[in-house]
C-alpha positions, 0 to 999 in steps of 0.5 A: 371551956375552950373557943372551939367547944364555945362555938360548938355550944353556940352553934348548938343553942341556934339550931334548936327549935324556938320555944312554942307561941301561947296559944293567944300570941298575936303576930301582926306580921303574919295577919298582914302576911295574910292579907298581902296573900289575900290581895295578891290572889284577888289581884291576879284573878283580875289580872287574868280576866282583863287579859283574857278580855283584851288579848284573849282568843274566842275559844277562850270567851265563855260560850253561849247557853244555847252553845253548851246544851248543844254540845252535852247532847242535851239539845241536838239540832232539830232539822225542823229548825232549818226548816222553818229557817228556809220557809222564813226566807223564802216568804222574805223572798216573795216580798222582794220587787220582781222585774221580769227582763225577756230576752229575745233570740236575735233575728240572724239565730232564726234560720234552722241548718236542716230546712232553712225556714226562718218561721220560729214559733215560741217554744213553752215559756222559755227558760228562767233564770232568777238573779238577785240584783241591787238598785242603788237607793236614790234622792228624788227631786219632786216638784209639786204643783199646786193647781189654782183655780179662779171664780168666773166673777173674779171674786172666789181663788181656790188652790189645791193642797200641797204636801204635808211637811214633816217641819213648816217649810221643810225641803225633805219628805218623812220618808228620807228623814225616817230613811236617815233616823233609821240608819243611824238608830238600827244601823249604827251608822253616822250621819256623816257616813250617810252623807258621803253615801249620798255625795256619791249618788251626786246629793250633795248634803252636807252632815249639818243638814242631816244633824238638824233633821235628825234633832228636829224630829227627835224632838217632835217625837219625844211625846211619844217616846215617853208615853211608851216608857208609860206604857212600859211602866204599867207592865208587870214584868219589866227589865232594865239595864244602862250603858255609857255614852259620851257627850260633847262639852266645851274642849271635852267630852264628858261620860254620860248614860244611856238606860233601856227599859224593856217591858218583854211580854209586850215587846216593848223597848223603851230608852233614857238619857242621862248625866248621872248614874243615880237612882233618879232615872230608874225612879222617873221611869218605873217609881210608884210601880208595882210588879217585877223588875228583873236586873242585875246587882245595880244599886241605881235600881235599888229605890223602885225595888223597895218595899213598897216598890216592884219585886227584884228578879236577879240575872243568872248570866251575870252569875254564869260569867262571874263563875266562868272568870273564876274558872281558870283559878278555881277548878271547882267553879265548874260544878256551879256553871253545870248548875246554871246549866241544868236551870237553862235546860228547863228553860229551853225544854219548856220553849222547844215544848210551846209552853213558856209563860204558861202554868205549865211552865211554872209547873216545870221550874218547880218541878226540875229547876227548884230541885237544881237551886237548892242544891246549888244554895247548899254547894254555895254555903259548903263553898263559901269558908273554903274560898280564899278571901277576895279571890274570883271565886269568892266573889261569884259565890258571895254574889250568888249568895248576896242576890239569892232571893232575886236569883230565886224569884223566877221560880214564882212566875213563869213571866220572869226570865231567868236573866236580864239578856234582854236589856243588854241585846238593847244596849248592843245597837248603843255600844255600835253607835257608840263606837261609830259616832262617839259622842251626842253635841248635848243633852237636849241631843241625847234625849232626842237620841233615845227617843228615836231608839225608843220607837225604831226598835220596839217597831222593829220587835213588833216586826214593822218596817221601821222606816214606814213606821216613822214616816207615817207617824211624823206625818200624823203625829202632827195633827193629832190631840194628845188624847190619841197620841196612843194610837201611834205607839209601834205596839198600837200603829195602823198604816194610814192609807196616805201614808209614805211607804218604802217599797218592800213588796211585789 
């Protein structure tokens, strides 16, 4: 055989087709091949979540519920909304201050061109204009003077009382310190942004001043703080969630955690501070309590959902966005989006019908929402081999599917929401803070800090001025015996009549 048909036969034998794998062949290449392809496609999921969180535009954020059942059709703008929207703001309006300022027409307009008579009568009530104007808030210096007065026989001295203290030999009053514990707690504002504000009002306080304050009365009002997170633990629904907070030690600072308990149909918003994310917070809080506690997959939560503990209410927002992240890679994570829908729309039907949180209700969930859950189960489980391992759309659908008697558990009672937004709208104030002023000095300051959020904003839900709230309440708190101390809760308050009040009606 000659070189060319030698190369001809070689070439021939490299060309045909490799003999066929026994069917029990195992190639660890092509199993790590499958795995880098698993880790690849996961990775870049996350790639693109992150990049939409930070660079994204705010069409690309997923739209609120309330959005997406106004744009289907379900929901239409009711023009009884932008009525009662009017009513409330004008009754908030009849609240405000009114100062009537008269305008008189001067002496040399008084003369008429056709008579020349300078005897002008008042003509009806005149016009009215009605201009809404700011009066800066301002720090009042108060002297109080106590009078003394003295027996004739020189034996007998009798003075008047002075004002009550907030603090033994304390120069400022309940209502400024509630004014400063509110700014920062609903507000958000740092206390060193307060004190520029006052410097330019002429006050010069500086922001150690107003830290001290600050710390002083959280820590005189920490009794009450944890009385209602008692109270709150009596409740049989409940919702919880946390978020980080820094905290100041030496050369550093290090992550913290701020927790929000939420009773919802009190209206009840209670927080706790702490170093650790552990179990032993939710455990001080809500251990040994029976009911329903509604949260996401936390396992910090997990101890006081056991056995013998409270029934778990899953988040059917935590599933939405875990499917909406899913969505640009998986086209087919929209069909589960329009299932959660469809559960929202009950929930909206029921409160556009008055009927929330009534047998009703229950009655309605059974009826529509029951029929939408099973069929989302089973969409879960035809799902769920097709998914490429690790990739989002597998993890929305295992976390569905891992969570799915809590996610469920809101068709057994009409009290339990269909989602934990309620613990995170608590949390919001805390980010604002978060990024305002950084960081609290210690731990003896964080728990001061969630303290005072505690009481602000469950005054607030329970639609008082906070800042009359606090300034009565450290006031009394003071001589009060812990047997009555319940009767200062927000949810309990009744405004002494000797109390500070910020001026907030005609």
């Amino acid at each position: 055989m000659n070189d060319s048909a030698i190369a001809t036969t070689e070439r021939s034998q490299t060309s045909a087709a490799p003999p066929p794998l026994p069917e029990d062949h195992h190639c660890p290449w092509r199993e790590e091949a499958q795995r880098l392809r698993c880790e690849l496609a996961a990775l870049r999921g996350e790639l693109a979540v992150l990049k939409r969180m930070v660079f994204g535009q705010k069409s690309e954020k997923m739209p609120s519920v309330d959005q997406e059942l106004r744009h289907d059709g379900s929901r239409p703008t009711d023009p009884k909304d932008g009525k009662q929207t009017r009513k409330t703001n004008a009754d908030l309006m009849k609240k405000l201050v009114t100062c009537v300022i008269n305008h008189f027409v001067t002496k040399d307009k008084q003369i008429c061109p056709h008579c020349e008579s300078s005897d002008f009568k008042p003509l009806g009530q005149g016009n009215t204009t009605t201009v809404f104007e700011l009066v800066p808030a301002s720090l009042q210096r108060q002297v109080h003077v106590q009078q003394t007065l003295v027996c004739p026989c020189a034996k007998t001295i009798v003075t008047a009382p002075g004002p009550k203290k907030v603090f033994p030999k304390a120069r400022y009053g309940p209502a400024f310190i509630a004014h400063l514990i509110v700014t920062k707690c609903a507000d958000a504002m740092g206390l060193n942004r307060l004190a520029q504000r006052f410097r330019r009002q002429g006050v010069p306080l500086s922001r150690n001043t107003l830290v001290d304050l600050f710390q002083r009365a959280g820590k005189s009002l920490r009794p009450l703080a944890d009385l209602l997170l008692k109270t709150i633990a009596a409740s049989d629904v409940t919702q919880g969630d946390a978020t980080t907070l820094r905290v100041q030690a030496k050369g550093k600072t290090l992550q913290a955690y701020l927790w929000t308990f939420i009773a919802p149909l009190e209206k009840l918003i209670g927080y706790r501070f702490s170093l650790r994310r552990n179990s032993q917070t939710a455990d001080a809080v809500l251990g040994n309590t029976q009911g329903v506690f509604v949260a996401d997959a936390d396992k910090a939560f997990n101890d006081i959902c056991g056995p013998d503990g409270r029934l778990r209410g899953g988040c059917m927002s935590h599933a939405r966005r875990k499917f909406f992240d899913a969505l640009p890679f998986a086209s087919q994570a929209r069909q589960a989006l329009d299932f959660i829908l469809a559960l929202y729309r009950v929930e909206r039907e029921a409160k556009d019908a008055g009927i929330a949180g009534t047998p009703a209700h229950l009655d309605l969930r059974r009826l529509k929402s029951g029929p939408v859950m099973e069929q989302f189960h089973a969409w879960l489980i035809a799902q769920q081999p097709l998914a490429t391992p690790k990739s989002p759309l597998a993890k929305a659908i295992n976390y569905a599917l891992n969570n799915w008697k809590a996610l469920g558990l809101f068709l057994t009672d009409a009290r339990i929401p269909l989602d934990n937004n309620a613990s995170e709208q608590a949390l919001r104030i805390a980010a604002q803070g978060r990024k305002n002023f950084l960081f609290v000095g210690n731990e003896e300051a964080g728990h001061n800090l969630a303290a005072l959020y505690s009481l602000v904003m469950t005054a607030t839900a329970q639609g008082h001025n906070p800042e009359n709230y606090l300034a009565d309440v450290l006031i009394r708190i003071q001589d009060l015996p812990p047997s009555r101390l319940h009767e200062l809760l927000p949810q309990n308050w009744k405004p002494s009549s000797a109390s500070p009040k910020i001026q907030d009606s005609a």
